[in-house]
C-alpha positions in Angstrom: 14.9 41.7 -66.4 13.1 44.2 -64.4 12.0 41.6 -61.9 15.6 40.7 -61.6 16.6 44.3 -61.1 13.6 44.9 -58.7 14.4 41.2 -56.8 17.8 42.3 -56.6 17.5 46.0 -55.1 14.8 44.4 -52.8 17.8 42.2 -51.7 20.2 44.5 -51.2 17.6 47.1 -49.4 17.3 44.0 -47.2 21.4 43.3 -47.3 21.8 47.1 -45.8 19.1 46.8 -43.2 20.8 43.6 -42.0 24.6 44.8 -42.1 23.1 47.7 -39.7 22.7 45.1 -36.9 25.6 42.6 -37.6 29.0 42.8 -38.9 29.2 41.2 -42.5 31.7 41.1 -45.1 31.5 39.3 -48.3 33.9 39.1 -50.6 33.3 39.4 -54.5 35.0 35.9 -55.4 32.2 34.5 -53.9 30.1 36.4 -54.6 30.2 35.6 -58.2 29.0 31.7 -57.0 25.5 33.3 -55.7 22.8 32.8 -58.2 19.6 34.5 -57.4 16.4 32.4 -58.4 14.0 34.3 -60.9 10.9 34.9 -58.6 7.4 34.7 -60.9 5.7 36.7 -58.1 8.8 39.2 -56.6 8.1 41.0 -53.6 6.2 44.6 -53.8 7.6 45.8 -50.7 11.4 46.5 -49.3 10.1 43.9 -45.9 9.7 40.4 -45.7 7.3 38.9 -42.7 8.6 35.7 -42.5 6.3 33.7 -39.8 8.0 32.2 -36.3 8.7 29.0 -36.3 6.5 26.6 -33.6 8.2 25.9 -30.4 9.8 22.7 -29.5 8.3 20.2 -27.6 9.4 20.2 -23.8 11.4 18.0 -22.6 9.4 16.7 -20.2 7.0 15.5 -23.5 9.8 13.7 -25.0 10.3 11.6 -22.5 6.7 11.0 -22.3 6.3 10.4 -25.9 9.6 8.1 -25.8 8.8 6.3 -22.4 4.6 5.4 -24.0 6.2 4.3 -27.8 9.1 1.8 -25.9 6.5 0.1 -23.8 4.0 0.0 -26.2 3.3 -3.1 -27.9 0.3 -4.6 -30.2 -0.3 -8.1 -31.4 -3.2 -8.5 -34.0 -5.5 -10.8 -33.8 -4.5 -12.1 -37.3 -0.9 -12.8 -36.0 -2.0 -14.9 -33.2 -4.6 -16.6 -35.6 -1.8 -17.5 -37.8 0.5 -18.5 -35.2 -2.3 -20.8 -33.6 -3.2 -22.1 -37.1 0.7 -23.0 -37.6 0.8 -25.0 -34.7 -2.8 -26.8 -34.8 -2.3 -27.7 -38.6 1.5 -28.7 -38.2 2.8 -27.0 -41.6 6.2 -28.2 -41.8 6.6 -30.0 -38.6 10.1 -30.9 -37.7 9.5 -32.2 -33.9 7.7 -34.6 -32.4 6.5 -34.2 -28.7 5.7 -37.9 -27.5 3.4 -37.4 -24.1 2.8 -40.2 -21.3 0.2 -41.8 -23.2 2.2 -41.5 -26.0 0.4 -39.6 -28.2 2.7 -37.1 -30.7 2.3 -33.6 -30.8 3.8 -31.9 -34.2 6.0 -28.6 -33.4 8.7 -26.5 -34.9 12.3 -26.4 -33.3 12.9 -22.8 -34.3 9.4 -22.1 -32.5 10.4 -24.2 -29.6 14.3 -23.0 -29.2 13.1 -19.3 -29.6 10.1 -19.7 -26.6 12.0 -21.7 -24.1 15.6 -22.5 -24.5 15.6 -25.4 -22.2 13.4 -27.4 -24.8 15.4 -25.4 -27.5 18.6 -27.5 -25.2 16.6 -30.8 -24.8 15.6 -30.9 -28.4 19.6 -30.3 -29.9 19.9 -33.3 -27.4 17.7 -35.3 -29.0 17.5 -38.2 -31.7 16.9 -37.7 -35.3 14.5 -40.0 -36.8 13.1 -39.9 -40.5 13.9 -35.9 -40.2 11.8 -35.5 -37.4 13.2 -34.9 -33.5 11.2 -36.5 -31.0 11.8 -35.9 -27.6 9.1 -37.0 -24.6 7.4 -34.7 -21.5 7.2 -37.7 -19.0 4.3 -37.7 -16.3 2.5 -35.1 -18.2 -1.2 -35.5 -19.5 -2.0 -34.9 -23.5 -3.9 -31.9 -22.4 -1.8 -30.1 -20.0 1.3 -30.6 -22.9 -1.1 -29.6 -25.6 -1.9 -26.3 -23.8 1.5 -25.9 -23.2 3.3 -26.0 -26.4 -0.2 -24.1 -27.9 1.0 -21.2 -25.8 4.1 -20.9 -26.4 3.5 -20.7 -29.9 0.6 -17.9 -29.9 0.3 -17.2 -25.6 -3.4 -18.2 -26.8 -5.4 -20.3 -24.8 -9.0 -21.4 -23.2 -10.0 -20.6 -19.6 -11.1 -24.3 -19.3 -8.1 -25.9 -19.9 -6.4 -23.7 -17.9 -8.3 -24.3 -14.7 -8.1 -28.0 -15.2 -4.2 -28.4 -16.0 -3.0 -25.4 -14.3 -0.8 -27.0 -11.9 0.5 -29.1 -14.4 1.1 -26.0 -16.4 2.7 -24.7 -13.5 5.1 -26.9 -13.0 5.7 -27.0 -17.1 6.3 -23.1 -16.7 8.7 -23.6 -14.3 10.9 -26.5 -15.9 11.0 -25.0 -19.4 11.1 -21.0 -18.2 8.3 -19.9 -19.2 7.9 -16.9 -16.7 4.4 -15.5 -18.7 2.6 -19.1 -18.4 3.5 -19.3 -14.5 1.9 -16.1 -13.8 -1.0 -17.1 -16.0 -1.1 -19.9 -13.7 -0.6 -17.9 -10.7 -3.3 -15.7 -11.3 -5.7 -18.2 -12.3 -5.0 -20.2 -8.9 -5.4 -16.5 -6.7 -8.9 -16.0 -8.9 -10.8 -18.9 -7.1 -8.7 -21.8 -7.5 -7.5 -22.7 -4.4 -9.4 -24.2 -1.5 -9.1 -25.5 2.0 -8.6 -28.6 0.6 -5.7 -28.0 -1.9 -4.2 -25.0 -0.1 -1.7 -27.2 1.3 -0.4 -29.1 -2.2 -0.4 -25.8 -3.7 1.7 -24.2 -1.0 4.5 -27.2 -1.9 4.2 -26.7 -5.4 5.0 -23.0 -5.2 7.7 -23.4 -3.2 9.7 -25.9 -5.7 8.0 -24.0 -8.5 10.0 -20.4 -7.1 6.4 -18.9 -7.3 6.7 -16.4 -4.6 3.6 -14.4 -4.8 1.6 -18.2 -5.0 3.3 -19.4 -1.8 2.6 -16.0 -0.1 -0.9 -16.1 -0.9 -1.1 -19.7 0.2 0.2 -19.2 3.6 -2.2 -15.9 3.9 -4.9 -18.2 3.2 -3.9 -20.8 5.6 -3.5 -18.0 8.3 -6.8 -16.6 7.8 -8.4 -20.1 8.5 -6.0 -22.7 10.2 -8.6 -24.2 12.5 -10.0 -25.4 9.3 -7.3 -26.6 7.0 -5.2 -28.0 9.8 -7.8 -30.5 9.4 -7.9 -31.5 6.2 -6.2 -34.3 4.5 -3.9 -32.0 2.4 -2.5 -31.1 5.7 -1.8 -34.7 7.5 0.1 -35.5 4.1 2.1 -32.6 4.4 2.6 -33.8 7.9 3.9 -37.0 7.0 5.8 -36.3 3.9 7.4 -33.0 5.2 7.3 -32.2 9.0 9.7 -29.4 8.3 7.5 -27.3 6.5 4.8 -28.5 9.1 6.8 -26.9 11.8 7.7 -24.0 9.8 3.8 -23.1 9.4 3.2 -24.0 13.2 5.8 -21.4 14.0 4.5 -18.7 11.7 0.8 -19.4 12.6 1.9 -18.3 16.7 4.4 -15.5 15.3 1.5 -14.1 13.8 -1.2 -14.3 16.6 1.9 -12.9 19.1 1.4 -10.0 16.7 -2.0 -9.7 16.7 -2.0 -9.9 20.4 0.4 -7.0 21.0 -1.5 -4.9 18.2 -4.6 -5.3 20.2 -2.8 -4.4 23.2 -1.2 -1.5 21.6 -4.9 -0.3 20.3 -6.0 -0.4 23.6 -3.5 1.6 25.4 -3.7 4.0 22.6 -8.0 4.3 23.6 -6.9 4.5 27.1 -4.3 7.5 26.9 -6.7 9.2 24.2 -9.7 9.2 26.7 -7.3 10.5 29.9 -6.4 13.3 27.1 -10.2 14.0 26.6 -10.7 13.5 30.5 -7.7 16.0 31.3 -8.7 18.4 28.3 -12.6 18.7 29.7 -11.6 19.2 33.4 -9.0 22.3 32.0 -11.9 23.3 30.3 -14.4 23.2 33.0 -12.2 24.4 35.8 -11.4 27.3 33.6 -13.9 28.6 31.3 -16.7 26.2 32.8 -19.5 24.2 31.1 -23.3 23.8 31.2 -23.8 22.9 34.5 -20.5 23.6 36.4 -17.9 25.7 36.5 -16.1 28.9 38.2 -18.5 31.2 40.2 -17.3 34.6 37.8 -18.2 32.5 35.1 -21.5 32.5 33.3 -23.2 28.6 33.1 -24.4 28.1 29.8 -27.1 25.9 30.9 -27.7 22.3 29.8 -29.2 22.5 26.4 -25.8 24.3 25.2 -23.3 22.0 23.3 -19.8 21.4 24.3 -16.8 20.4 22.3 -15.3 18.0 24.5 -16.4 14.6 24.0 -15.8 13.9 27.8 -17.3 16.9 29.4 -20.5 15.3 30.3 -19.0 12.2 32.0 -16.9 14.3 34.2 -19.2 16.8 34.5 -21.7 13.5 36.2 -18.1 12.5 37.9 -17.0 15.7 39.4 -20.9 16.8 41.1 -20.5 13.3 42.5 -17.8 14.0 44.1 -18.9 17.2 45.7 -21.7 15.7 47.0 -20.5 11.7 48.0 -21.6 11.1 51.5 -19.6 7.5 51.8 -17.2 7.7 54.7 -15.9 4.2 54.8 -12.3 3.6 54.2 -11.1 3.9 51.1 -13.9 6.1 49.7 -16.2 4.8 46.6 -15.1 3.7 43.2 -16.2 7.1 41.4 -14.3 9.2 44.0 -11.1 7.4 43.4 -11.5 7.4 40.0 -11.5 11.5 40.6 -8.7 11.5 42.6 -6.7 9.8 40.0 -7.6 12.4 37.3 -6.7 14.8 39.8 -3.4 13.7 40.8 -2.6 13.1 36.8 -3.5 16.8 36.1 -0.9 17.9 39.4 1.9 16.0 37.5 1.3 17.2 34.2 0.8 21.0 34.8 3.3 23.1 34.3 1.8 26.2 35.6 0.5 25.4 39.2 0.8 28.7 40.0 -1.8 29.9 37.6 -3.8 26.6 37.2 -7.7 26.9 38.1 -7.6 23.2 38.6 -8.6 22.0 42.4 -5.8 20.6 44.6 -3.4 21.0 41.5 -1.5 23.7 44.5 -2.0 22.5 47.6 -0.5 24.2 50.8 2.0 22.4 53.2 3.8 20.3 50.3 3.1 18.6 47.0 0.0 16.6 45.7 2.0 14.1 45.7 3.2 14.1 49.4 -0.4 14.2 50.4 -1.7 11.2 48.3 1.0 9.1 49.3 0.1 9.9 53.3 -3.6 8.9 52.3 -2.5 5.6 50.5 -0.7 5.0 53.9 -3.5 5.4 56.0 -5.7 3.4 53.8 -3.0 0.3 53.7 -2.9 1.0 57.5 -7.0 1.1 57.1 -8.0 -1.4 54.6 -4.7 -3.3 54.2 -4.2 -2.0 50.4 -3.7 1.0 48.5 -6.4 3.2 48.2 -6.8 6.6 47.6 -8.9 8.0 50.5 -12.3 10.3 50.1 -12.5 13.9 49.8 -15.9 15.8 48.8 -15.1 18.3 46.8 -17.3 21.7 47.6 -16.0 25.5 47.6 -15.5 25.0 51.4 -13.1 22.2 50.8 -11.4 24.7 47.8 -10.8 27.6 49.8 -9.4 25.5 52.5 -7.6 23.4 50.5 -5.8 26.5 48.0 -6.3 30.0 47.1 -8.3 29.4 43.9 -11.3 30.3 42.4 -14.4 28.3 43.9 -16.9 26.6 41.5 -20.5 26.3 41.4 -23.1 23.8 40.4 -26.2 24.2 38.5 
């Protein structure tokens, strides 16, 4: 008894400590329907340290833990052994699958029903004989129906068989929906199975098979090497037995070198406005900060073993020192100058600060750049009978005579 009375005033020690934080009354009828458990080892001291619980899993690892546990699924190996075994031994055979050579192949209904309901429909069809259903797959080798009704009992099966009978496997898949044996066959036909001479019957198959992946594949292939498979017998066939599908192909095969062509096209203008950016970056940078060899006379040359960030600096550096110097003076000028004009006459209708710009002839006095290239075009077609853009040597003469800006020097 003096564990109970030492129990019981370490309970109501306990009792008062907790009534000073919360509001409790208890009333003495029930009170009276407490027992208190006899303790063999009672607590010495007046506090208890009860340890915190764990805490609960996110949620974010539920849903992990849920999402891995509901897609997770494991066959043994035993199962599908016993499920093979069933079928190859015929234990309590009730069907009989007559083939075109009209061998029998023992199977179960429920089996059968359960893995493909349209044989599960054929076979409630068919005629009972001695117990056993029999019902025939017409046009259909022993092997490729031997393979077939082995997989849908166990999904087992042997790479050789399936390579030889997969597109009679394919076309079982499809007529008994059996959507895991067509992509078995799908894949084995994308691993190696299709050539330049079969491309063509595979290509019909799959598209009165509903094997979209197959067919896309197929018409990839027949893309990628037309020349080729045009030529093949497989193709002249098709040709005769489905001209539709013929022109269909024709008409995709020039869709897709239209697209090619205007990709290339594309790629090339893309090259051509990324090297004007270079060229108009590299003459900004030469006309204002200068280079190695060139550049404004309050400017320090670096000299020609310093690098430069611009890929085209040294081309226009060549370009622009030729045209300073170019003593041609037949109409129309040379090929380099004119190219200099142009990159010229760009930069005058892309700058927005001509005022401040260090570029030559980007301000020139007595009208607009554009003005004065358009009165040299005229006097070349007057000249030369086309538009050309007419010579100019380029030298701090011509600059100061041409605008007020900063003249340039050459190394």
């Amino acid at each position: 008894m003096a564990s109970v009375e030492l129990y019981s005033a370490s309970l109501s020690s306990i009792g008062e400590t907790f009534c000073g934080y919360i509001d409790v009354q208890i009333d003495d009828d029930y009170s009276a329907d407490i027992s208190i458990l006899e303790s063999t080892a009672p607590c010495s001291s007046h506090r208890c340290y009860i340890p915190k619980p764990p805490p609960l899993p996110s949620k974010a690892y539920k849903n992990t833990r849920c999402l891995k546990f509901r897609n997770f699924t494991s066959v043994p190996r035993e199962t599908k052994h016993a499920w093979d075994r069933l079928f190859k031994e015929g234990h309590g055979a009730d069907v009989c699958i007559v083939t075109e050579d009209n061998s029998c192949i023992l199977s179960h209904y429920t089996v059968l029903s359960v893995a493909s309901p349209v044989l599960g429909t054929f076979l409630l069809q068919a005629k009972v004989k001695n117990g056993m259903k029999y019902i025939k797959i017409p046009r259909m080798p022993y092997g490729a129906v031997h393979a077939f009704v082995r997989f849908l009992y166990s999904s087992c099966y042997d790479e050789e068989t399936i390579k030889k009978f997969v597109l009679h496997l394919l076309v079982l898949s499809h007529c008994y929906s059996v959507p895991s044996l067509k992509r078995l066959c799908t894949s084995c036909l994308e691993d190696g199975s299709l050539t330049e001479e079969n491309v063509t019957d595979v290509l019909q198959l799959a598209m009165d098979c509903d094997a979209p992946r197959l067919t896309f594949f197929c018409i990839r292939m027949i893309l990628k090497d037309f020349k080729s498979i045009s030529a093949t017998e497989g193709w002249k066939v098709m040709r005769r037995a489905n001209p539709n599908l013929e022109q269909e192909l024709l008409e995709v095969v020039v869709e897709t070198d239209s697209r090619k062509e205007e990709r290339s096209r594309k790629m090339e203008e893309r090259k051509v406005y990324v090297q004007l950016y270079e060229a108009m970056e590299a003459l900004l940078h030469i006309c204002k900060d200068g280079c190695r060899t060139i550049g404004p006379r309050d400017q320090v040359l670096r000299g020609s073993q310093a690098t430069c960030g611009f890929p085209a600096c040294k081309g226009l550096e060549s370009l622009v020192r030729h045209f300073s110097n170019c003593k041609v003076r037949v109409p129309g000028g040379c090929v380099h100058c004119k190219r200099m004009w142009q990159l010229l006459e760009l930069h005058s209708r892309m700058c927005g600060q001509p005022d401040k710009c260090k570029v030559p002839l980007c301000r020139p006095t007595g009208g607009s750049l554009s003005s004065s290239f358009m009165s040299r075009r005229s006097t070349d077609d007057g000249a030369n009978g086309q538009s050309q853009f007419h010579h100019h040597s380029l030298n701090p003469g011509n600059c100061a005579q041409q605008e007020d800006q900063t003249d340039y020097k050459l190394k």
